[in-house]
N, C-alpha and C positions, 0 to 999 in steps of 0.2 A: 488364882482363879478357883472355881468352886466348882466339884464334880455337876452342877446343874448347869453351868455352862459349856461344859463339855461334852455334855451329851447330846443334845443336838444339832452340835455337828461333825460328831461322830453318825449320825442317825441320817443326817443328809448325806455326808459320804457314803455313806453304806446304799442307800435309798441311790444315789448314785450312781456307784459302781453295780448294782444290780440293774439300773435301769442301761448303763452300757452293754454287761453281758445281756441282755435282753433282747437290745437295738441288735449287737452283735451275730445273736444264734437267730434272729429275725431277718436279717441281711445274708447270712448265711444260708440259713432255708431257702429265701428267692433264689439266691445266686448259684447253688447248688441244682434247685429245679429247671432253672433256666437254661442254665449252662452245661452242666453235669457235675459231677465230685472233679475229674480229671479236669477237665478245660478250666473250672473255676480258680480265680490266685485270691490271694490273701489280702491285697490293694482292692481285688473288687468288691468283697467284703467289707474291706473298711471303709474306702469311701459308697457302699452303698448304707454304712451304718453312719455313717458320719461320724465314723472315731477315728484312731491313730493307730497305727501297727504297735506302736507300743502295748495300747490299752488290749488289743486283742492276746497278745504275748502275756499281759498281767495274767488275764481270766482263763486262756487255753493255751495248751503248748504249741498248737498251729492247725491250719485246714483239718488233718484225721481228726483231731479232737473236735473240734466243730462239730464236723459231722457224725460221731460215736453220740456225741452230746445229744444231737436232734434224736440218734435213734433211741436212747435212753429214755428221753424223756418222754416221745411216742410210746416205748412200751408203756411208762408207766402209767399214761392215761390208759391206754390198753387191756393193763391189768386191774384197774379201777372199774373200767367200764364189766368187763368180764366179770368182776366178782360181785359187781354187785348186781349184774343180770344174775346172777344163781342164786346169793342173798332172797331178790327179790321173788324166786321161783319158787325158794324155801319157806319165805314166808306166807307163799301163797296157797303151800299146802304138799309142793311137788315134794317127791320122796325117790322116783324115779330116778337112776340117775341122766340116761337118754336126754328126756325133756329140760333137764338143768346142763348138761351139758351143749344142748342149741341154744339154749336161751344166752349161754355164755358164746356159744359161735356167732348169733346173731350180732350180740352186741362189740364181739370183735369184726366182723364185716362191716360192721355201721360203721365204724371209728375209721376203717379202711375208706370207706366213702365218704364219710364227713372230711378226712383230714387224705383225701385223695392223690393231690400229688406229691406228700413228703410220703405217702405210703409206698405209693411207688419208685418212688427216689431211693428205696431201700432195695428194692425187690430187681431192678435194673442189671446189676452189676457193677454197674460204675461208682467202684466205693476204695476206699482205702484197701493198703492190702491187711490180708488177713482179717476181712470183715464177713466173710465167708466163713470161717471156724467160729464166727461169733453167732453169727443164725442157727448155725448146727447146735453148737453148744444152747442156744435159746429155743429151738425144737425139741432138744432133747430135755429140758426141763419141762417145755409145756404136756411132753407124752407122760410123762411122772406126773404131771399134776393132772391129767384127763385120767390114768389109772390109778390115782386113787379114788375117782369116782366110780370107774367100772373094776372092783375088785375081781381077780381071778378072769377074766378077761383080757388077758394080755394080745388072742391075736383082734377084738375089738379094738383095742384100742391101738394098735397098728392101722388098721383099715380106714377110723375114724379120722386121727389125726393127721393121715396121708393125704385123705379125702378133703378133707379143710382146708390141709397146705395149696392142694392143686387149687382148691376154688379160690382161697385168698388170692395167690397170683395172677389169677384168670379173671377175677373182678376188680380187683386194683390195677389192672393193666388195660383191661377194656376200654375202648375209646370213647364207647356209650352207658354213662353215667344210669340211664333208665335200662336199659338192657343188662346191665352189670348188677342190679337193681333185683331183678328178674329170675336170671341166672344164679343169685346168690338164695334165694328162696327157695328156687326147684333144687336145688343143689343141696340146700337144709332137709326138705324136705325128703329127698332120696333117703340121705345120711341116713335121716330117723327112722324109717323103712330099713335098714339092714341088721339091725338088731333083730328082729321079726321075721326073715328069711331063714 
C-alpha cells in the first residue's frame, strides 16, 4: 500500500475520534447542566453522546475530566474574547489602562451571558473535588495579569478584580438574562468610577 492510501484514513479516523470527543464534551455539558457534576454518571453521558463507555475512557479518564475539560476550554474562549477586547481598545487609540481593562471586563461578562449556563455550571459548586483550588489558582492569575496593566497599583487592583469577581457571579447566576444585562453595565460602570475617587 502506498502512504496516499493511508492517509485518508488516518484523516477520517482522526476527523472521527474528534468528532466523538466532541459529541462527548457536548453531552456532557447538557448533562452536567441539567443534572449537576454530582448527580450526573458517565452512562448518561454516553448514551446522551451516543458512544460507548469505552470511547469516553479513550478521550478522558472519566466524569472530573469532563468537566475540567468544559472549564478549560470556556476559559480559553474567555481569554480570546478578553484580549482581544484590549487589542481592540489599543488599536483604537486607548492608552489608559482603566478603559482597556472594562473593555476586557465587558467582553468577559458577555462570554458569561452568551455561554450562560456552562458559565454557571462553574460558579455553583457542584464540581469535582478540588475544583475550588483551580478558580483560586485562576483568580490569582487573572489579578497578575490586570496588574500589569495598573503598574504600582497594587491595592487597585485588589478592589478591581474583587469587584468583577462578585459581579461575574451575580450576573451569571441571575435568573434574568435582561436584568443581569443591566446589572453588569452599572457594575462596569461604578468599577471605572473608582479610579477617580
Amino acid at each position: 500500500m502506498s502512504g496516499d492510501t493511508e492517509r485518508p484514513v488516518t484523516t477520517r479516523t482522526s476527523e472521527r475520534g474528534a468528532a466523538t470527543r466532541g459529541a462527548l464534551l457536548n453531552a456532557a455539558k447538557e448533562t452536567f447542566i441539567t443534572s449537576g457534576f454530582a448527580e450526573a454518571g458517565v452512562t448518561d453521558v454516553v448514551a446522551r453522546a451516543g458512544a460507548s463507555v469505552g470511547s469516553l475512557y479513550h478521550h478522558f479518564s472519566g466524569k472530573a475530566d469532563l468537566y475540567l475539560t468544559l472549564f478549560e476550554e470556556f476559559q480559553k474562549r474567555q481569554t480570546q474574547r478578553t484580549r482581544q477586547a484590549v487589542q481592540d481598545a489599543r488599536a483604537d487609540g486607548e492608552t489608559d489602562p482603566m478603559p482597556q481593562f472594562l473593555a476586557a471586563a465587558r467582553a468577559y461578562l458577555e462570554g458569561c451571558l452568551a455561554e450562560r449556563d456552562l458559565a454557571a455550571l462553574f460558579l455553583r459548586g457542584d464540581a469535582p473535588p478540588g475544583f475550588e483550588v483551580i478558580m483560586r489558582d485562576r483568580l490569582r492569575q487573572w489579578a497578575r495579569r490586570t496588574a500589569a496593566l495598573f503598574e504600582h497599583e497594587d491595592a487597585l487592583v485588589v478592589v478591581v478584580t474583587g469587584a468583577l469577581a462578585a459581579v461575574v457571579q451575580e450576573v451569571t447566576l441571575s435568573e434574568d438574562p435582561e436584568q443581569a444585562r443591566k446589572m453588569a453595565e452599572d457594575a462596569l460602570r461604578i468599577i471605572g468610577d473608582i479610579r477617580h475617587r
